[in-house]
C-alpha positions in Angstrom: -32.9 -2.0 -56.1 -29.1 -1.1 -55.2 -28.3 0.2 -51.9 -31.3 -0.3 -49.4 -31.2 -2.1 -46.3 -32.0 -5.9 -46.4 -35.0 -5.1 -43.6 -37.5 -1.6 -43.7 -39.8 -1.1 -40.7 -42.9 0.4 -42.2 -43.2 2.3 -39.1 -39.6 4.3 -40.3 -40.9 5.3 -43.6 -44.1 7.5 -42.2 -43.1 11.1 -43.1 -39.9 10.2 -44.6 -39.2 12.1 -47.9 -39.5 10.9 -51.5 -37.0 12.0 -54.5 -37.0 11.5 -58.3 -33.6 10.7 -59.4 -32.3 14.6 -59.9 -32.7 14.7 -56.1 -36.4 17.1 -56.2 -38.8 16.0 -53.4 -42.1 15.2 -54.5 -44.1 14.2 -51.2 -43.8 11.7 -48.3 -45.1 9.0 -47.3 -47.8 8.1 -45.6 -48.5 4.3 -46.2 -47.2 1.0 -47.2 -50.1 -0.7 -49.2 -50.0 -4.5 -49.1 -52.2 -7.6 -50.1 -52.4 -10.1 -47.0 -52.5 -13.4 -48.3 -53.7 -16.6 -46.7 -51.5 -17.4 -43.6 -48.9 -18.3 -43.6 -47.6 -16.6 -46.6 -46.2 -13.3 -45.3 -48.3 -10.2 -46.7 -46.7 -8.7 -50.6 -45.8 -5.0 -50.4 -47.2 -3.5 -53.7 -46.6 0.5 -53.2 -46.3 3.0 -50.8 -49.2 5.9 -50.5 -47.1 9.1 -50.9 -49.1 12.4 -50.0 -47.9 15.5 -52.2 -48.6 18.8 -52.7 -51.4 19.9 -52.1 -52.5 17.0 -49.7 -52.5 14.9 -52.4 -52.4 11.0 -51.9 -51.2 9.1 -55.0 -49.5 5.6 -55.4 -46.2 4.5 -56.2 -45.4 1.0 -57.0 -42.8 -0.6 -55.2 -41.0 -1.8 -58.5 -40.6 1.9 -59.2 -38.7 2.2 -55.6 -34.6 1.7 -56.3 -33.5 2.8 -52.8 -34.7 3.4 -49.2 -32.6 4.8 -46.5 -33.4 6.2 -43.1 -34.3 9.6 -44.2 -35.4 9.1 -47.9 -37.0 7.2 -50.4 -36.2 7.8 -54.2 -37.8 6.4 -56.7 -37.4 6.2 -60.9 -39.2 9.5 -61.5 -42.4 7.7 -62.7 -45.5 8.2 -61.0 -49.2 8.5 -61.9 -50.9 11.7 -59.8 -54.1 10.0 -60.4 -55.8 10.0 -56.5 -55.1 7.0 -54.8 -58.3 4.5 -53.8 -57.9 1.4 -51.5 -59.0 -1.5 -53.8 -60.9 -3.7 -51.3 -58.3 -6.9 -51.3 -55.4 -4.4 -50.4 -54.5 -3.0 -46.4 -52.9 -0.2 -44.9 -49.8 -1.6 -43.2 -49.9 1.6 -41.0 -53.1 2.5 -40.9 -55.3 -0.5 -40.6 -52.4 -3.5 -39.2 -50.7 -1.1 -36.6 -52.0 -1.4 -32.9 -54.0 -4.7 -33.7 -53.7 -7.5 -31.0 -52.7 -10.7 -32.7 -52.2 -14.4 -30.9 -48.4 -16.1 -30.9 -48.6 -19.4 -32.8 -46.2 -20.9 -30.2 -48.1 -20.3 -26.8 -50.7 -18.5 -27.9 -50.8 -15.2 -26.0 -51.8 -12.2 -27.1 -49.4 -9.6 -27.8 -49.9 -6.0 -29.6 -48.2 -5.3 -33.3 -46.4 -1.8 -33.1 -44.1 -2.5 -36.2 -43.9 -4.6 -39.6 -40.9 -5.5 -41.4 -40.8 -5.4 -45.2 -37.8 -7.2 -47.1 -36.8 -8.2 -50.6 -37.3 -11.6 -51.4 -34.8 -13.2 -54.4 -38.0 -13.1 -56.8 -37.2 -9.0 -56.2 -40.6 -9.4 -54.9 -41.3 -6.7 -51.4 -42.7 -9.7 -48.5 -44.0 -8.5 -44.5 -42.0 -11.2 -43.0 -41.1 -9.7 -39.5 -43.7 -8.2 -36.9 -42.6 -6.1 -33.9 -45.2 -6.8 -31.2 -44.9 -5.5 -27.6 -46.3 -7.4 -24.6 -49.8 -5.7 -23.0 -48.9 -4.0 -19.7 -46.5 -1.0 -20.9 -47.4 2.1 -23.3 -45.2 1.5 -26.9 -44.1 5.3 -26.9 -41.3 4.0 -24.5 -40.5 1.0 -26.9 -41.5 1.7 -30.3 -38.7 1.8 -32.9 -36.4 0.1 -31.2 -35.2 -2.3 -33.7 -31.2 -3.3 -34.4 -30.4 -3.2 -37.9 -30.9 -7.1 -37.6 -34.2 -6.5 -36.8 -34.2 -7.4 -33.1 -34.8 -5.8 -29.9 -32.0 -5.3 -27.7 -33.7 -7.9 -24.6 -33.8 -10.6 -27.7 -30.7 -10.0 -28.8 -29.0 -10.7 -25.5 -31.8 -13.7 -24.8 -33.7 -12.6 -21.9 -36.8 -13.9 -21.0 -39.9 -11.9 -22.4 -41.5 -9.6 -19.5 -45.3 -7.8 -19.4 -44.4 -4.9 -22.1 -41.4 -6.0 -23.3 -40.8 -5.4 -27.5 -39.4 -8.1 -29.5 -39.6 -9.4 -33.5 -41.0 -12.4 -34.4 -41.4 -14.3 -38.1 -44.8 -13.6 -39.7 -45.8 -17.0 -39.3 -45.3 -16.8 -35.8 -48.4 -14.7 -35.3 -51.9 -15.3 -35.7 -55.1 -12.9 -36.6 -53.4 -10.1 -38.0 -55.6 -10.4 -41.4 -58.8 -10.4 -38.6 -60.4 -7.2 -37.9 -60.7 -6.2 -34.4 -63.2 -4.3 -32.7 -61.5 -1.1 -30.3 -58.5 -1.4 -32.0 -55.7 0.8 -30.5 -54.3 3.5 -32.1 -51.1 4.6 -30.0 -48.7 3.3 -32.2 -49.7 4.6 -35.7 -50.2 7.9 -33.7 -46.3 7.7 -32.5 -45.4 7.3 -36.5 -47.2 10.4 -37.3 -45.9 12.2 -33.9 -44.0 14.9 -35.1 -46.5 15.5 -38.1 -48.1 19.0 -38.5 -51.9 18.9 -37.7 -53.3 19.9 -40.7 -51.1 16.8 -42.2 -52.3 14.3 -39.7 -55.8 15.4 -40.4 -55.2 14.8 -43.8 -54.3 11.3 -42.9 -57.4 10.2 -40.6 -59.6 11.9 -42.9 -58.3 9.1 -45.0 -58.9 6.5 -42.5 -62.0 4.5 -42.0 -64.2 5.6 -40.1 -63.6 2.8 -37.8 -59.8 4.1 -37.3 -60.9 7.5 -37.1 -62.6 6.5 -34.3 -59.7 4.6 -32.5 -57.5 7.2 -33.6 -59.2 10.1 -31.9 -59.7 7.9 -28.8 -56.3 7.6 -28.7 -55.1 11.6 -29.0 -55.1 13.5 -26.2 -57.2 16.5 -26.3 -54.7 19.3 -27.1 -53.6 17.4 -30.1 -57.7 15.7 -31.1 -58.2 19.9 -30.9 -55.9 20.6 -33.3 -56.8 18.3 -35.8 -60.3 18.7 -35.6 -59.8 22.4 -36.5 -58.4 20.9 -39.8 -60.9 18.2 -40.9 -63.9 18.6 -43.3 -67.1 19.4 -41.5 -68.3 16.0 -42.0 -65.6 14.5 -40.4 -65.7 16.7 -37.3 -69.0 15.8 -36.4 -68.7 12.1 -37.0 -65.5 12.0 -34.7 -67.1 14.5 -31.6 -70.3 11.9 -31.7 -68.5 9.2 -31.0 -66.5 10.3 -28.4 -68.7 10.8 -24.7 -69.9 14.2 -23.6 -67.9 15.1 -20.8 -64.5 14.6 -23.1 -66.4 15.8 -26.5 -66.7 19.4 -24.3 -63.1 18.9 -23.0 -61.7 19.4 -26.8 -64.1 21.9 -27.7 -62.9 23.7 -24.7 -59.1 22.9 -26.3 -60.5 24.6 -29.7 -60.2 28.5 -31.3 -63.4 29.4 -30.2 -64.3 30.3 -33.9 -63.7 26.6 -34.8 -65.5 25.1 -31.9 -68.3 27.3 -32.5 -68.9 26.6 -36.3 -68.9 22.8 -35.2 -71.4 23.4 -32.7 -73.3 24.9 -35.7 -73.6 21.7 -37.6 -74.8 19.8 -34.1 -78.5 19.4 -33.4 -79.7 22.2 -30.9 -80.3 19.5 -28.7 -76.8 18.1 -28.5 -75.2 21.6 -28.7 -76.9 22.8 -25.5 -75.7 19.8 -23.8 -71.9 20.1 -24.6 -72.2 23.8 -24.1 -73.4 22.8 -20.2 -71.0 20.7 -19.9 -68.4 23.2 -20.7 -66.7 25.8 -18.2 -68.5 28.7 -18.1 -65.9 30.7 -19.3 -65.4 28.7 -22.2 -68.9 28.2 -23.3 -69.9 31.7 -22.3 -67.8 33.3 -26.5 -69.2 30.3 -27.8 -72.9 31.3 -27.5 -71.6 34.8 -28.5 -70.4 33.9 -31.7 -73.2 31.2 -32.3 -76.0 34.3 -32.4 -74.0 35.7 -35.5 -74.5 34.8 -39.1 -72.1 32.2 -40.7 -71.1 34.8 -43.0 -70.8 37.7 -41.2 -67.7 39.4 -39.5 -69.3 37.9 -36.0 -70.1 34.6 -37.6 -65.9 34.2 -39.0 -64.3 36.1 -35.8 -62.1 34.6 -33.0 -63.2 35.8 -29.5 -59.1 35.7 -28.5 -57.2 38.1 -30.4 -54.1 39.7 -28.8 -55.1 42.1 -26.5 -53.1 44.9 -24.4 -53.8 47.7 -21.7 -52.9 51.4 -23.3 -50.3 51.3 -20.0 -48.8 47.9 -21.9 -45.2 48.5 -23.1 -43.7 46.9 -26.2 -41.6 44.7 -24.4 -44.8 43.4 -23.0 -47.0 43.2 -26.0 -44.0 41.4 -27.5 -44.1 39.3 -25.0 -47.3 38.1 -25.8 -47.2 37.7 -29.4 -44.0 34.7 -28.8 -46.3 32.5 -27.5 -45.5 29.9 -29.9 -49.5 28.2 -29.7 -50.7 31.7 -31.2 -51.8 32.1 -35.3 -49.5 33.7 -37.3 -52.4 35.6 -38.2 -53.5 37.2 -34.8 -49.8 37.3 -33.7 -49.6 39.8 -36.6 -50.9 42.8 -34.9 -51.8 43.6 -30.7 -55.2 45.6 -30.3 -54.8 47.8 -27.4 -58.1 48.4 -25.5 -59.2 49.6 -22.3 -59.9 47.4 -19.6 -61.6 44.5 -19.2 -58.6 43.3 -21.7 -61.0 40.0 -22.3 -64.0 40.5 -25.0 -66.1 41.9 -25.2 -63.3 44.5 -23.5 -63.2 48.2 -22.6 -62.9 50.8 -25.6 -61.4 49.6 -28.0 -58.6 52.1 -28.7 -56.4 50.9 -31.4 -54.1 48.4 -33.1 -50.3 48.3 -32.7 -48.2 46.1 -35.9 -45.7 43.9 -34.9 -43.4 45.6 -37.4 -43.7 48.6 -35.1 -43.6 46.8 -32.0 -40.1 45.7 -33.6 -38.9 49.1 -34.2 -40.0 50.9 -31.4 -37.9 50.9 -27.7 -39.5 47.7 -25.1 -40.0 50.5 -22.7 -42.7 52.7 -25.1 -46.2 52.7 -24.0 -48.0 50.6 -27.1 -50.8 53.5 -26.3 -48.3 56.1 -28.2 -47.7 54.2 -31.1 -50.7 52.9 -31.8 -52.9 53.4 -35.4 -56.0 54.6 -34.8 -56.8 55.7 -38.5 -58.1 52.5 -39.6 -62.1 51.9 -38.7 -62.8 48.4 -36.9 -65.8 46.4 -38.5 -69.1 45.9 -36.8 -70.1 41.9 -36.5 -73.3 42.2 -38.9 -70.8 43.2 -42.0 -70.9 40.6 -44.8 -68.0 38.4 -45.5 -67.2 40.6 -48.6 -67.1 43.3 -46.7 -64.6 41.4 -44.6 -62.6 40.5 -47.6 -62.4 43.5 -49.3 -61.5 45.5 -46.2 -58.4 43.3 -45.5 -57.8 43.0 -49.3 -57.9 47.5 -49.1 -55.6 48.0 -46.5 -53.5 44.9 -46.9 -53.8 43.3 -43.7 -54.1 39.7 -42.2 -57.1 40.3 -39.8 -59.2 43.0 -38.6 -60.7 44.4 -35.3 -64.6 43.6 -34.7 -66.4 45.9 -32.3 -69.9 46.4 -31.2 -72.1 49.5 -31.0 -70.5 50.9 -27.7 -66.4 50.3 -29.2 -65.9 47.6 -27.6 -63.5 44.6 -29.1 -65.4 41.7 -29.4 -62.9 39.6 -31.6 -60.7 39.5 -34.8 -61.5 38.6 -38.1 -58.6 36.6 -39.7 -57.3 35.9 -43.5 -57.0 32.5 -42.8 -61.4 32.8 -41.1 -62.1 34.9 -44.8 -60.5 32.0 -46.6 -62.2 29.1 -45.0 -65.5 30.8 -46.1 -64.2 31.9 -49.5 -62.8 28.7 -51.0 -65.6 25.6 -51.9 -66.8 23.9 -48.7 -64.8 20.6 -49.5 -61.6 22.0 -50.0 -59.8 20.4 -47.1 -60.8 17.3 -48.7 -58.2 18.8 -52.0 -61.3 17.7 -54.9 -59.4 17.5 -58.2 -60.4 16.5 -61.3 -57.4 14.9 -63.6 -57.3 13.2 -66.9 -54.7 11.4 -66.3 -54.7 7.8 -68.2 -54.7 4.8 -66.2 -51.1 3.9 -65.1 -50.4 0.3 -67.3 -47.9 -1.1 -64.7 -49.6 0.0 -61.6 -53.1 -1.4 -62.7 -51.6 -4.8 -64.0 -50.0 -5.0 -60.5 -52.5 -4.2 -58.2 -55.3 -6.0 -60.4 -53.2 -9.6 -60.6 -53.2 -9.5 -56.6 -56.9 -8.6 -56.5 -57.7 -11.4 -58.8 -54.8 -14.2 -57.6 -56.6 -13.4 -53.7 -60.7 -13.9 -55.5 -58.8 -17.0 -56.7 -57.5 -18.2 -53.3 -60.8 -17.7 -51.6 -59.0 -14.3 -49.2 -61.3 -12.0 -47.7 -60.2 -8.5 -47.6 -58.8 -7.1 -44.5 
């Protein structure tokens, strides 16, 4: 390997891109897979987990790595897309060692791991031989990656004497108990390597978690963010992560939710436990969700979101335009304003028509969105089957459609993104593919003559 720094911190390398040798990104990585072996020989890196498209988690040896910079990885172009499966004697270095409290061999207190360092031994072989660890007392977003290319913190560097919170590096064979499972593991850390991830992408990571970390890991989120990726897990998953989290907060994030979200994951809740979130919620929160839960799944009311964009005919298009910015709104429902008369909260007034934002963009901010409105096009009635939906937005070549009762009334929007969760197979978030690809010679001989070398020393898996 030519060109790569003498010390990685795995923490670094989560997101980071990965390139064949003609420069064409493949994925990113998620993971550093590594066999931990019995102290103190420092942990062998065999691969990293590299997630690519779509959502696709497949391994690449570390022998196929031949550089690693601060921004990229690039490897020798050869890599098996067969899906990638934990073998038991291997460990996530970011997923299962991050945020674990392990004991200092020379003192023994207990200090918190919020980094590992990876070098190349003069075998060529990849060793953890450095762990960043950060006193208890102080929250690591303020300290993590703080490493000198040396691989020390700045108060080391300069010898000062270790406070409550302070970061520094120490040897692997300084620490004890990181091989140990822990019970309420902490999850702040790994969370601050995935911080500026997408959340359909981090949900693709703890969906890939144990269901241990998923636990920690959604203790750890706050409830904007726990929201957002709950809207992008497999059902399953949803309703393992709200049960373990206590009422009062469970109702917090389903209050954080699109209501159409929150509602289809009350749906797969016992009645029992669904009437109690829903008391627990604000009234004005729960109030749409009881709406939406007396509809069909797969109806226009079962698929709609109660929180379209919604405008007074006295509205101008400076102010509708206004509204559709809000940079937290779909792409979808930012697509197009329904202007109604008041209440402008469904169910609203008379529903009067719907404005595009192509014609919001052409028209003068001061015109009245009441005058350029397009009231040719009929709004749905909630009962209407999902093909209905689908054909209707498939017809008139739109991204989401008005739902009104009997009276005219808006009561939601149906969106392309609500038709396609209902169209595609129910575990398509977790990206099922079959492959024939053949077993990977190199990648099995590696990973197997770990597995067997740690039955051989009597190692338990981490």
């Amino acid at each position: 390997m030519t060109a790569t720094p003498s010390r990685v911190f795995v923490a670094r390398l989560a997101g980071i891109a990965v390139f064949d040798p003609a420069g064409d990104q493949i994925g990113r990585v998620r993971d550093v897979v590594v066999v931990i072996r019995q102290h103190p020989r420092p942990p062998r890196v065999l691969g990293l987990v590299v997630e690519v498209p779509p959502h696709r988690r497949v391994f690449l040896p570390i022998t196929r790595v031949t550089n690693i910079d601060a921004g990229a990885v690039i490897f020798d172009g050869r890599i098996n897309m067969r899906r990638f499966e934990k073998r038991s004697s291997e460990t996530l270095a970011l997923g299962e060692m991050l945020d674990r409290r392990v004991e200092l061999a020379d003192g023994g207190e207990h200090v918190i791991v919020i980094d590992l360092g990876m070098e190349q031994s003069r075998s060529s072989d990849w060793l953890v031989t450095k762990v960043a660890v950060r006193r208890t007392g102080v929250s690591p977003s303020a300290h993590a990656h703080r490493w000198t290319a040396g691989g020390r913190s700045a108060g080391t560097r300069l010898g000062l004497r270790r406070r409550r919170g302070e970061t520094f590096v120490v040897g692997w064979g300084a620490i004890n108990g990181l091989g140990v499972v822990e019970d309420g593991q902490g999850a702040a850390s790994l969370i601050a390597a995935f911080e500026r991830m997408r959340a359909p992408d981090l949900a693709n990571v703890v969906h890939e978690l144990s269901a241990k970390r998923r636990g920690e890991v959604a203790a750890a989120l706050d409830d904007r963010r726990l929201a957002d990726v709950l809207e992008e897990l497999p059902e399953d998953d949803q309703v393992e992560i709200l049960g373990k989290l206590d009422a009062d907060r469970a109702a917090d994030v389903l209050e954080e939710m699109g209501p159409d979200d929150a509602a289809d994951l009350l749906g797969e809740l016992p009645l029992e436990q669904r009437e109690q979130l829903l008391a627990l919620m604000q009234p004005e929160d729960a109030a749409p969700l009881r709406r939406l839960l007396s509809y069909a799944d797969n109806t226009a009311g079962g698929m709609m979101t109660t929180e379209p964009v919604i405008v007074s005919p006295d509205a101008t298009v400076a102010e509708a335009l206004a509204q559709i910015r809000n940079p937290d709104l779909n792409p979808a429902l930012a697509a197009q304003v329904y202007v109604c008369r008041p209440p402008t909260e469904t169910p609203t007034g008379r529903y009067l028509g719907t404005v595009h934002f192509q014609r919001l963009l052409r028209e003068p901010p001061p015109t009245l969105v009441s005058a350029i409105c397009d009231t040719e096009l009929d709004p749905l009635r909630p009962e209407l089957p999902l093909e209905t939906v689908s054909n209707y937005l498939a017809t008139y070549n739109l991204v989401s459609v008005p739902i009104v009762d009997v009276n005219g009334r808006l009561l939601g929007a149906v969106t392309v993104d609500d038709v396609l969760d209902h169209l595609l197979p129910d575990d398509w978030r977790e990206n099922v593919m079959d492959t024939d690809v053949d077993l990977d010679e190199e990648e099995e001989a590696l990973r197997n003559a770990e597995a067997a070398q740690a039955a051989q020393n009597g190692e338990r898996p981490n």
